[in-house]
N, C-alpha and C positions, 0 to 999 in steps of 0.2 A: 637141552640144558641151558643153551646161550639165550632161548626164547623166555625160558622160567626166570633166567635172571635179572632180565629185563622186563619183564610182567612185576617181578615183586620190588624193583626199582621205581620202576613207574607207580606204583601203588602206594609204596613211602613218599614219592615227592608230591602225590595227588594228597595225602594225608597231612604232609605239611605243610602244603600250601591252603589246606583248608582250615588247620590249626591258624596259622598264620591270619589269613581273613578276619577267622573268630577274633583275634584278638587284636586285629588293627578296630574291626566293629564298635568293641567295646572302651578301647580307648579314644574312640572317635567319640564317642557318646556322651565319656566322660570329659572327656577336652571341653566340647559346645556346652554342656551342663553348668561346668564351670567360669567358663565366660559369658556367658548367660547374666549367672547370679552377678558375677562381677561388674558385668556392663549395666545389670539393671538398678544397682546399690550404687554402682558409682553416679551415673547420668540422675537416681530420684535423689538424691545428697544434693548435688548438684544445683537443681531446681525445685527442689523443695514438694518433690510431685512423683511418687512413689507408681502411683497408678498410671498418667503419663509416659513415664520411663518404662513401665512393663508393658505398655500399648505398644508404643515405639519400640522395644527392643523383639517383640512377638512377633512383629513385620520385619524389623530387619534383620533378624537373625536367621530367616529361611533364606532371603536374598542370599546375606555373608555366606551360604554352606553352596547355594546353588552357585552363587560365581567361583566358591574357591574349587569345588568339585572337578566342576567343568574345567578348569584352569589346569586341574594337576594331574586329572586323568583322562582329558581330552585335546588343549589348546596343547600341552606340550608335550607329550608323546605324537600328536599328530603333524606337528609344525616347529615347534621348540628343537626336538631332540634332531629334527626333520633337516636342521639348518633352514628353513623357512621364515627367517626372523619378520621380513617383509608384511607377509602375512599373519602371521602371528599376532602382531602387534597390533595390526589392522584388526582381528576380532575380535582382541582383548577391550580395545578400543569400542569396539562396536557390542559387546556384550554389555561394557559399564555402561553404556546411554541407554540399552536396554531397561537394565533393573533400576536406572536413575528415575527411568518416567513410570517404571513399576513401582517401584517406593513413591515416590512422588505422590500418584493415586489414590494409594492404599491409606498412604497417610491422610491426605488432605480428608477423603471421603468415608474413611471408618475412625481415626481418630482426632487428628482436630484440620480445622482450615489453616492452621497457624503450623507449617509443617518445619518450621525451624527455630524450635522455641530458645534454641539458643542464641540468636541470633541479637544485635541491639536491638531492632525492628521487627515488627512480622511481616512475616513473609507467607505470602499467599498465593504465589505464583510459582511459574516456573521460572528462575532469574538465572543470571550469569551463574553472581555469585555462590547460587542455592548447585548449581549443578556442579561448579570444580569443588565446592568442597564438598558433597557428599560421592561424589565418582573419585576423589582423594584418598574420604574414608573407607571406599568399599576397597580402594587400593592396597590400602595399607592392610586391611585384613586379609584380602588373596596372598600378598608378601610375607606376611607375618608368619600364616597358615603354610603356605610353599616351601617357606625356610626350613620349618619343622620337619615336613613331609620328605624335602629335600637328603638333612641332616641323617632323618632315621635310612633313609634308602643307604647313605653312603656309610654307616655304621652297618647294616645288614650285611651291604655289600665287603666289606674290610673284614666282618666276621667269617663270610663265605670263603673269601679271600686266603684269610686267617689257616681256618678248617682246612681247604684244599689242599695247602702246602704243608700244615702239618701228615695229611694224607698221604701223599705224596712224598714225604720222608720215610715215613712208614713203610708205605712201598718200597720205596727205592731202599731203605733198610733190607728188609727181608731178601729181597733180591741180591743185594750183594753177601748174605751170610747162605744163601741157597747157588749165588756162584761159584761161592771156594767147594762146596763139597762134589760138586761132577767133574772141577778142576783137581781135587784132593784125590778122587775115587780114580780118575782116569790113569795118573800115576803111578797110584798103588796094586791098580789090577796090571799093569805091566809087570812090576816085579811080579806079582804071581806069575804072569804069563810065562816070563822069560825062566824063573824055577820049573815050573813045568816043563817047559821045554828041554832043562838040562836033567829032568827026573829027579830034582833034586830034596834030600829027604828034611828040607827048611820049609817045605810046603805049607806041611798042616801048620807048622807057629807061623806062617806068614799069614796064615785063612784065620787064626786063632787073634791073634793083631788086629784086622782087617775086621773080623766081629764087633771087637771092644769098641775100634775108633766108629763103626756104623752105629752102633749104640749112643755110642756119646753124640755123633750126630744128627742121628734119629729125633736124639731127648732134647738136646740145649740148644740146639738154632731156635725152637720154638720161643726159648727165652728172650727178651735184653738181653739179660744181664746171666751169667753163667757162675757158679765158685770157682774161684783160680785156682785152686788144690787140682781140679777135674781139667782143668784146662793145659796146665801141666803135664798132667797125667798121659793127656793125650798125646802132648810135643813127644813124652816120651816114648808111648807107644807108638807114635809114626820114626822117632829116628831109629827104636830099636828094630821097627821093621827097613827100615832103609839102609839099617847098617849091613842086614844080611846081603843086597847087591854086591858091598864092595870088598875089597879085600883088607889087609896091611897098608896100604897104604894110605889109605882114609884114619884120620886121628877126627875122633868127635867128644870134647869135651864140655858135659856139662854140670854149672853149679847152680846151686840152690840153695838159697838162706833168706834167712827172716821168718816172721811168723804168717801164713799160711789162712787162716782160721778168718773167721766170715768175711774175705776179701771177695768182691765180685769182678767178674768182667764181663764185656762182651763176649760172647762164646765164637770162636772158633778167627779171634783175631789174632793170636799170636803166632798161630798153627801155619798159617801164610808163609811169614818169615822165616821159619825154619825148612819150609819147602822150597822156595826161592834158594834158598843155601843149599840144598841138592838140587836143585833142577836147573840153576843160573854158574854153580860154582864147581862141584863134585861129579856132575854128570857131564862136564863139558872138560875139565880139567885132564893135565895127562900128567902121573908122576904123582909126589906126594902132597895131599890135601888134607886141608885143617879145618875143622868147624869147633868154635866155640861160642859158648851159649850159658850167657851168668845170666844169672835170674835174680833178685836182691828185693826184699820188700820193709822199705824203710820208713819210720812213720807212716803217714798216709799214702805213699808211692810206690809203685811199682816200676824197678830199673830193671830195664827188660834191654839184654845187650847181643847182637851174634856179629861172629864177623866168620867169613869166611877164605878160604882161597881163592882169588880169582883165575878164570880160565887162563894156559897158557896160549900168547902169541905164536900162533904156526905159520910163516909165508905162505905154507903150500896151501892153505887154505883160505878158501873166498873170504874177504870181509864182509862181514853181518853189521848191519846196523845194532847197535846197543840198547839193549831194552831189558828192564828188568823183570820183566812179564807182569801178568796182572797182577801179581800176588802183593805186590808194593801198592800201584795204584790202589788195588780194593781197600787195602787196609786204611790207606791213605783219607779215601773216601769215607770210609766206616769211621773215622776219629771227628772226619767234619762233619756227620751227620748225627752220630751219638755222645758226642760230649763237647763242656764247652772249652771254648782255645786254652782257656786259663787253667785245663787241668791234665793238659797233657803237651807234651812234646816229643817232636821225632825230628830226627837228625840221622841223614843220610849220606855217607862220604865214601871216599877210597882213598888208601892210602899205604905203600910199600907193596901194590900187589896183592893187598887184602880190601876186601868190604866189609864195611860197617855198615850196619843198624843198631840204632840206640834209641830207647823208647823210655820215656818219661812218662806215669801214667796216675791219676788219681784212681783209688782202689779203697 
């Protein structure tokens, strides 16, 4: 399986890399085509010599593509990127004197002996002045061409960039709405277990609960985004199942108001919170415990509130480091990765012996 996934991986980035090629090809083609025309209109404007300009620019435009080529897909991936600058430089250097005495040639001997008609003077030799400026110009066109070449690499690369890290959330998404439910499930199949063990005839509505919430989690982690009417639904079918553990002296009260109706959430983020509240406060507690749980959907927001009992202090027992278990982190997580700061807030406190959570949410 891991072989095929990797077969059909390798096979998209061999496909896009050959997409890719295509369409650098064609824009190369188009690029040269159009500096072309442009260098052959500007330069016979210029001097009054249309046919000249196109002679001269037929030579040195194979030159321009041979140094820039070389330049971007050989000097500097071989020595550039190489930290080699020493040398680098040296056969940058030595490339330009190359094509200086190759143009040089070409010109003198297929179009005129006057190989610098721009020049105040003809020039018919090979001079100083004939060789820094045109090793100048062929400079300037490796640069020009480089920068371009340069630019587009670090746009690709920002795009790749980009992609990965949206990937990458996405992942790590999934993953924390596929951590709450073996952390939800493990819980829950406790209570059954410990009913079973006392024969107890709560069973089958505990299996019947235990269906509903595998349903809902079965269906909506696959989502974003979840209806809060279902999402609810759920809190309440895990507390109704949670409430059969305890006895009298567990008080769990919950409210609900506001309108309901095409509000979304992320699925299975609130269900956390109320777990944390048995599993940090009710399951550790000794004597009477309170959980409340207002739910409020006002305008665009969702005030999402519980507080609980906290455990009492026993001497006789070891101190435990303080942790709220994952169920705060996750949630925590999931708010920085699925929405933005400005549409939610969470505030987390204690105070008199109880904890809060308090959730602010756009909806």
């Amino acid at each position: 399986m891991s072989r095929y996934i990797n077969d059909k991986l390798n096979g998209l980035l061999k496909e896009g890399r050959s997409e890719m090629y295509t369409i650098n090809y064609k824009h190369h083609i188009i690029f040269w085509l159009i500096y072309f025309i442009f260098n052959t209109l500007r330069w016979g404007s210029m001097h009054h010599d249309f046919d000249l300009s196109l002679k001269t620019n037929l030579i040195g435009f194979p030159i321009h593509m041979t140094l820039t080529y070389l330049n971007i897909y050989y000097l500097m991936p071989r020595f550039l990127y190489e930290r080699k600058y020493f040398m680098y430089g040296l056969l940058v250097m030595l490339s330009l004197f190359v094509m200086l005495l190759a143009k040089f040639n070409l010109t003198y001997y297929l179009v005129s002996t006057n190989v610098m008609p721009e020049a105040a003077e003809e020039v018919t030799s090979l001079t100083l002045n004939y060789a820094i400026t045109t090793m100048l110009g062929e400079l300037y066109v490796v640069s020009f061409v480089t920068a371009i070449k340069i630019t587009i690499d670090w746009l690709r690369e920002h795009n790749k960039l980009h992609e990965l890290e949206r990937r990458q959330l996405t992942t790590e998404l999934r993953f924390l709405r596929s951590q709450v439910s073996p952390h939800f499930f493990f819980n829950t199949l406790n209570n059954i277990y410990s009913l079973t063990l006392e024969k107890s005839n709560k069973a089958p509505e505990v299996v019947l609960k235990l269906s509903e919430l595998m349903r809902y989690l079965l269906y909506a982690t696959r989502k974003n985004k979840q209806s809060l009417k279902k999402e609810i639904d759920c809190i309440q079918n895990y507390i109704d199942l949670e409430r059969l553990r305890f006895d009298h002296t567990l008080q769990v009260d919950v409210s609900v108001c506001g309108d309901l109706r095409d509000r979304e959430i992320a699925p299975m983020l609130l269900v956390p919170l109320i777990e944390n509240c048995f599993k940090h406060g009710a399951s550790k507690n000794i004597g009477d415990m309170l959980i409340d749980v207002d739910i409020k959907v006002e305008n665009d927001f969702l005030y999402f509130k519980v507080v609980n009992t906290m455990p009492k202090k026993n001497s006789m027992l070891p101190v435990k480091k303080k942790s709220s278990g994952i169920g705060i982190s996750n949630v925590k997580k999931r708010l920085e990765l699925g929405y933005n700061p400005r549409d939610y807030d969470l505030l987390i406190f204690e105070e008199k012996e109880m904890f809060h959570v308090d959730l602010k949410l756009k909806v």
